[in-house]
C-alpha positions in Angstrom: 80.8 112.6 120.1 82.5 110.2 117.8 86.1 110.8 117.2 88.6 108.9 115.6 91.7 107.9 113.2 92.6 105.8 110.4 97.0 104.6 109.6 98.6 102.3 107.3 99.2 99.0 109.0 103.3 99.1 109.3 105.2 101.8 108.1 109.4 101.0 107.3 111.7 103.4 106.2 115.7 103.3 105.5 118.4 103.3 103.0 118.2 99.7 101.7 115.6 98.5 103.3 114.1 97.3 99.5 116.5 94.2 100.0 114.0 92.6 102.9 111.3 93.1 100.2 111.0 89.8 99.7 110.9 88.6 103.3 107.9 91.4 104.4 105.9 90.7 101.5 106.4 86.9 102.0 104.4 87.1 105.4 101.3 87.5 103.3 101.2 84.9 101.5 103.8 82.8 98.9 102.9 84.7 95.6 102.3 88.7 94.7 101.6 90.6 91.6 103.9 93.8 91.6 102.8 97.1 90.0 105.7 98.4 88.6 105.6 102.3 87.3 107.1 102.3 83.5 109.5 105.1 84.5 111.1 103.1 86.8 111.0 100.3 85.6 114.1 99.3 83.7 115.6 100.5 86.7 114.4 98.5 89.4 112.8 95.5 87.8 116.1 93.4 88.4 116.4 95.1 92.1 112.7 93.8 92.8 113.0 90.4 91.4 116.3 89.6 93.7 114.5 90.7 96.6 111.9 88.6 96.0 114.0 85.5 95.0 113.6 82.5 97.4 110.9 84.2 99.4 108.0 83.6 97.1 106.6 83.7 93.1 106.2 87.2 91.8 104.3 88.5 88.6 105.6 91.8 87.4 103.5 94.0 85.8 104.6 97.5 84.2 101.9 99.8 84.7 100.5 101.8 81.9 100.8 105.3 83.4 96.6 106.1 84.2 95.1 104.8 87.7 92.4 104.3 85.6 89.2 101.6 85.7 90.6 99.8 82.8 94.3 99.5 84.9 93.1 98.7 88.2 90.4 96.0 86.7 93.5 94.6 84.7 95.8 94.5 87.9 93.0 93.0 90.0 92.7 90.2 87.4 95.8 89.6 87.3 96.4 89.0 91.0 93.0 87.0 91.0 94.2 84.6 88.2 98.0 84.3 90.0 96.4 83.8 93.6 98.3 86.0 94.6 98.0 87.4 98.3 99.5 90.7 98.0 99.5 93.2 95.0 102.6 95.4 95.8 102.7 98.9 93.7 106.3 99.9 93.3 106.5 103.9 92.2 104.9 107.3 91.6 101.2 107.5 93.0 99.2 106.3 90.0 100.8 102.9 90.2 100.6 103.2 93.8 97.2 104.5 93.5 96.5 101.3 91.1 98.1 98.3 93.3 95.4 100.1 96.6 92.3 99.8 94.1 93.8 96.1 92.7 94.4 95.0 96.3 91.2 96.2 97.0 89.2 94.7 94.2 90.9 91.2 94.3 90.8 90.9 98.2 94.7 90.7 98.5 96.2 92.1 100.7 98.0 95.9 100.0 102.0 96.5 100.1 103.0 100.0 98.4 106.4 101.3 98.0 107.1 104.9 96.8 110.3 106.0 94.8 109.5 109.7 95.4 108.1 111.4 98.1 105.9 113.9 96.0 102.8 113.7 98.1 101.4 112.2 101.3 99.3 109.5 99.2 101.1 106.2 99.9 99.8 106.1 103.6 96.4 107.3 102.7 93.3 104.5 101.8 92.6 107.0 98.9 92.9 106.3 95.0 92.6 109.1 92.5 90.7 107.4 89.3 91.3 108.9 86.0 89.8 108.8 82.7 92.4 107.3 79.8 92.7 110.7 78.4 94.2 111.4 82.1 91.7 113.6 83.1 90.4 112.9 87.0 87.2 110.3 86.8 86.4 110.0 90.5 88.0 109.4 94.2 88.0 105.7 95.1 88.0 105.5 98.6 88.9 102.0 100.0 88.0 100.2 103.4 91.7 100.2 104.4 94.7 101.8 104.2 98.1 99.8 102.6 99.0 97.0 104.8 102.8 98.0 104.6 104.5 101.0 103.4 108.0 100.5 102.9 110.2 103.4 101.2 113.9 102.9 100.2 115.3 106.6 100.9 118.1 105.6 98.5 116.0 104.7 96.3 113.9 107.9 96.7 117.3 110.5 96.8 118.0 109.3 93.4 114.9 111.2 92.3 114.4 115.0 91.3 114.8 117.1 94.0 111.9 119.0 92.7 110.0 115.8 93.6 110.7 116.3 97.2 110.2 119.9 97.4 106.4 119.3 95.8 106.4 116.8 98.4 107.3 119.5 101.0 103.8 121.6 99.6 102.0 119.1 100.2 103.1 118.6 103.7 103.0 122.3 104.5 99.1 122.4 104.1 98.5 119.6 106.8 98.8 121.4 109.7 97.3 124.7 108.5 93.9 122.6 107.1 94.2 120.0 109.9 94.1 123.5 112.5 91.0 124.5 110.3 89.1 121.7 110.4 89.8 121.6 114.2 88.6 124.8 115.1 85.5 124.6 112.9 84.7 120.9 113.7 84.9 119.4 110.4 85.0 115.7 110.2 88.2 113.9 109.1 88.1 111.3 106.1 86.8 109.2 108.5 83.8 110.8 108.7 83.9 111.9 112.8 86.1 114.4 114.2 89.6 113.8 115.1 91.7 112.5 118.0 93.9 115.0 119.5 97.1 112.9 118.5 96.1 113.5 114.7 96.1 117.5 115.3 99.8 117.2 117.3 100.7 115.0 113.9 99.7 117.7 112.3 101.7 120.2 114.1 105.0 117.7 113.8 104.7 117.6 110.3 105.0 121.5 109.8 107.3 121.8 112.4 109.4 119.3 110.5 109.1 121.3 107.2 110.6 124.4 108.6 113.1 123.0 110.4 114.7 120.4 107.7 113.5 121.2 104.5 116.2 123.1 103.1 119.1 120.6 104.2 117.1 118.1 102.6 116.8 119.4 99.2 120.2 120.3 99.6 120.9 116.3 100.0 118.6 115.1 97.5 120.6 117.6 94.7 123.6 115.3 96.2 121.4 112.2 96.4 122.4 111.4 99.6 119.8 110.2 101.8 121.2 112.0 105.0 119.8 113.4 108.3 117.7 115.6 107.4 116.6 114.1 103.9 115.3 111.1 105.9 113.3 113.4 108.1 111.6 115.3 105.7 111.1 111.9 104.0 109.2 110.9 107.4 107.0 114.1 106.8 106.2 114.5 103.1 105.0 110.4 103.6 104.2 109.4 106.8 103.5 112.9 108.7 101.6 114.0 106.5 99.3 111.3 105.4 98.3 110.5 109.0 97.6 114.6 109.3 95.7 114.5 106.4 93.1 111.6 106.9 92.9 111.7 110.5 92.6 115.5 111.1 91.0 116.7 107.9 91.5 119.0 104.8 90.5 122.5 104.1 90.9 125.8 101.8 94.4 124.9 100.4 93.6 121.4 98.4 89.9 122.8 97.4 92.0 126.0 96.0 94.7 123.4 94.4 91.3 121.6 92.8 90.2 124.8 91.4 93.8 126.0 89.9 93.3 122.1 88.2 90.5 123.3 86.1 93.2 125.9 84.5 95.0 124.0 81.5 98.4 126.2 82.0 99.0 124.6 85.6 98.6 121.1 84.8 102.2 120.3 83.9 103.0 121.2 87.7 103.0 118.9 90.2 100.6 118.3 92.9 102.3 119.7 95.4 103.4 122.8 94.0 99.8 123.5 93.2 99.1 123.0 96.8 101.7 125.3 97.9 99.6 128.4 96.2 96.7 127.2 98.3 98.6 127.6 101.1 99.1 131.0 100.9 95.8 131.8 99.5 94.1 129.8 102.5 96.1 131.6 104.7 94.9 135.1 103.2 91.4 134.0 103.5 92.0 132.9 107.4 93.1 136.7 107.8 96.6 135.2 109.6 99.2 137.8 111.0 101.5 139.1 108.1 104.5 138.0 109.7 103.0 134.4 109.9 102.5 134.9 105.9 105.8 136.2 105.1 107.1 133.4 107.3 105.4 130.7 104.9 105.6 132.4 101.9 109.6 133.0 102.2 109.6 129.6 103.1 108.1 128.0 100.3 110.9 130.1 98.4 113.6 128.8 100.2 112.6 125.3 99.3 111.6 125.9 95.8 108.0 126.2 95.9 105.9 128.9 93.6 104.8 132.0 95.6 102.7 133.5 92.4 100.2 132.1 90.6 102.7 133.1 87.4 105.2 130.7 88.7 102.4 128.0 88.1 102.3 129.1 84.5 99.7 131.7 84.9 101.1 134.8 83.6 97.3 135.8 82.5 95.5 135.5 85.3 92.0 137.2 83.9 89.0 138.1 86.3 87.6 135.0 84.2 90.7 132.9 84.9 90.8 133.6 88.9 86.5 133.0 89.0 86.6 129.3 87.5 89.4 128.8 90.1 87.3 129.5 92.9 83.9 128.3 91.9 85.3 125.2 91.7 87.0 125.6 95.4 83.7 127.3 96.8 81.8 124.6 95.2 78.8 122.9 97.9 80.1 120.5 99.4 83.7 120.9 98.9 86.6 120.8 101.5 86.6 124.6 101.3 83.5 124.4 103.8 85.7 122.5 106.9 87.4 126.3 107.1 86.8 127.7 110.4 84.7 130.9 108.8 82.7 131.0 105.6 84.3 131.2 102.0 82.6 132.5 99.2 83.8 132.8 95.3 84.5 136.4 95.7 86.8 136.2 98.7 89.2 133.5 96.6 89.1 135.7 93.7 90.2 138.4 96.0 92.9 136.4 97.6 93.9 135.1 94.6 94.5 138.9 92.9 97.0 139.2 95.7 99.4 136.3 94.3 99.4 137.4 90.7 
């Protein structure tokens, strides 16, 4: 039996750390292109470029909001026509999403830098490809994961704090799919089971949530990157993205696809979505009610929706609840690596019980 995993090449975290910017990305090569998300922009265009100064020639780009075919085809020129040896995406995950696919496509090598920590995509070797209308197109997945990730907590605490907490969803369903797919043998996004460590990363990673994730909102609201900010940080990016890839994904992100097909959900974020499939994965896996309650009053405490109302939706019609999970219980969909078989009718069922 084949097993395995898959990790971003370095991985550097701190308050500041954006001022040796110039010096990491310099050791590959002597220009980049830089992907910088339009909402953040103005605010750290001037803050990237005197990073960069006296280390080597940048091109800054300001991405147009879609990881689309058109964006990443335009980045990818770009860093062809500069010679640039590293395409560096600076921001949420489509631009980060954008600079992997760029990097990809222009053989440059990959440098991504989040400013929240909403999901556990800037580790992964994964790029969600949408349409220009900003509807999903496809899943790009790409030979490597990022060279170097490098998040500036101070940088990141000046975000939302429902950024983080959507980032804290996201992180709670590692271990519970990651335990699924073990138990049931499912392969990894490697395509072969996983090591051991990836499970016990797995296992950090909620452990993490539960123990910090309060204090850490309650530093973000402050924006101060303390203690436990910077661990849940560690989680919601780094924990989590090696959980995810290397020991696999299950009922709650095949649930989150299916609540995507709903039009009232899709001004929530990513992680929030998740955190419903949580709690309906864990229905489905039949889990003690005091382990439920001990999630579910959880994902209160750190500002995650419980209900499918807090999602925005309040009508959740026996119509509603069965395009949900046909698209979960779809063949061939990540619903499958669950340890026991799912069908349509049990998510509906599930589902009735978070109205």
């Amino acid at each position: 039996m084949i097993i395995g995993a898959r990790f971003p090449g370095r991985y550097l975290q701190g308050p500041g750390i954006v001022a040796r910017l110039g010096t990491e990305l310099a050791g590959f090569g002597d220009r980049a292109v830089i992907v910088l998300d339009r909402g953040v922009y103005d605010l750290l265009a001037d803050t990237l470029r005197a990073a960069c100064d006296g280390h080597l020639a940048i091109e800054l780009i300001r991405h147009g909001g879609e990881c689309s075919k058109e964006e990443i085809a335009s980045v990818a020129a770009a860093a062809r026509g500069a010679g640039a040896g590293v395409v560096l995406g600076v921001g949420g995950g489509k631009a980060l999403d954008t600079a992997k696919a760029a990097a990809h496509e222009a053989g440059a090598a990959c440098v991504v830098m989040p400013t929240i920590a909403a999901s556990d995509a800037p580790c992964s070797a994964l790029a969600v490809v949408y349409k220009p209308d900003g509807s999903v197109d496809h899943d790009y997945f790409l030979p490597r994961n990022p060279d170097l990730v490098i998040v500036d907590t101070e940088i990141v605490a000046r975000a939302p704090a429902r950024f983080l907490a959507a980032g804290i969803g996201d992180a709670l369903a590692t271990y519970y799919e990651a335990e699924a797919c073990r138990r049931s043998g499912a392969l990894n996004c490697l395509g072969v089971r996983g090591v051991p460590l990836a499970y016990e990363i797995a296992r950090l990673c909620r452990d993490t949530v539960f123990e910090f994730g309060v204090a850490a909102l309650a530093e973000c609201d402050a924006q101060v990157p303390g203690p436990a900010f910077e661990r849940i940080i560690e989680a919601n990016i780094l924990l989590s993205g090696l959980g995810f890839e290397s020991g696999g994904v299950a009922g709650a992100h095949a649930i989150h696809h299916g609540l995507s097909e709903l039009e009232e959900v899709h001004h929530h974020l990513h992680g929030e979505k998740v955190a419903i499939g949580v709690l309906a994965e864990l229905k489905l896996q039949g889990v003690p009610e005091a382990e439920y309650r001990r999630v579910r009053d959880f994902c209160a405490a750190v500002r995650l929706p419980t209900r499918l109302r807090d999602i925005g939706i309040v009508d959740a019609t026996e119509a509603k609840l069965r395009i949900v999970a046909e698209r979960a219980c779809r063949p061939g969909e990540i619903m499958h690596n669950e340890a026991m078989p799912v069908t349509a009718e049990m998510v509906v069922r599930v589902l009735r019980e978070l109205v």
